[in-house]
N, C-alpha and C positions, 0 to 999 in steps of 0.2 A: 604751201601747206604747213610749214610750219609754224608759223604764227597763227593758222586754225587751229591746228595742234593744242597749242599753247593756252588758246580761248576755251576748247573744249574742255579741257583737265583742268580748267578751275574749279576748286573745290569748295569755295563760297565769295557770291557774287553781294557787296554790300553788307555791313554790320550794322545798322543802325535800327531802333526798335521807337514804335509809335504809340506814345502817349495814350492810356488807356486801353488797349489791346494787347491779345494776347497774343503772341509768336509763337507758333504751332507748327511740328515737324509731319513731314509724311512722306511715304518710300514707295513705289510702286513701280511699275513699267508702264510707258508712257501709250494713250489710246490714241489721241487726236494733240496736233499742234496747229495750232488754228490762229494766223496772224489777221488781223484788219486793216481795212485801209489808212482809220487812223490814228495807226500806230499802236494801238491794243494788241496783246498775245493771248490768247485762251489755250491753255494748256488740262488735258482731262488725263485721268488715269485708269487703268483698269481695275484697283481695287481704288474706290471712294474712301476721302476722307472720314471720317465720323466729325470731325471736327469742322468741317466748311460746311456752310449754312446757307450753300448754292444750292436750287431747287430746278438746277437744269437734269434733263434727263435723255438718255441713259448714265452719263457720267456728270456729277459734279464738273462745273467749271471752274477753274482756276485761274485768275488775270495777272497779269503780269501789264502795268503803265506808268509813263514816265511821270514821276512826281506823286505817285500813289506805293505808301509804303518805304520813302526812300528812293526807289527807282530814279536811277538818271537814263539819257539818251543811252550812251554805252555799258552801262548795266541792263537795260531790256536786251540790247543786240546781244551781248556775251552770254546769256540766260537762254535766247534765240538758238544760238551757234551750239550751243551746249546740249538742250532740247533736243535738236536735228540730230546731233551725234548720238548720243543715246538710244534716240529713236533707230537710228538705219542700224544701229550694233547689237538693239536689244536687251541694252542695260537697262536698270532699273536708276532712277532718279531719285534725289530725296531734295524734298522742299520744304521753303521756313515763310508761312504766309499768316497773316491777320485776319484772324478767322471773329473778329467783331461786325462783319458785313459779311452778306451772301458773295459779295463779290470773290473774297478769298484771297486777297494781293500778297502777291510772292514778295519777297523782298531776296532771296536766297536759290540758288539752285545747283545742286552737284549732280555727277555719273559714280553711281554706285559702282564699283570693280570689282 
């Protein structure tokens, strides 16, 4: 447990930013975590971006893939790991995504305290 611990209280996952896109922050308590088989995260909030140019509904979707954004293997898991805890505690999350695609790719994710 404690090295989940340790996963979940990081406090930003990834620093790098994508040529021509803008890095865009947003804070909310988390709706849905929504993993795929391959290897995709769809993360939705309960208050919507303004800023993601997702046209899913009822929530924006938000992705989180490896190699999209920065993302590596263990940056999606630790983002994963983070997600879940937030979600089962109730905290509110804030995210740093590319909001030049409907896609929305995270590169960043904290537990608000």
């Amino acid at each position: 447990m404690g090295s989940l611990l340790k996963v979940c209280l990081l406090t930003a996952i990834l620093a790098s930013n994508v040529a021509f896109a803008e890095n865009v922050w947003h804070t909310s308590t988390l709706a849905k975590v929504y993993p795929f088989g391959d290897g995709r995260l769809v993360i939705t909030f309960n208050k919507d971006s303004e800023s993601c140019l997702s046209t899913a509904t009822p929530q924006k979707y938000h992705y989180a893939k490896v190699g999209e954004n920065g993302v590596t293997q263990e940056g999606l898991d630790m983002m994963l790991a983070t997600a879940l805890a937030a979600g089962m505690s109730g905290k509110s999350v804030s995210i740093n995504f590319d909001n030049s695609t409907e896609k929305c790719y995270i590169n960043r994710l904290q537990i608000k305290f």
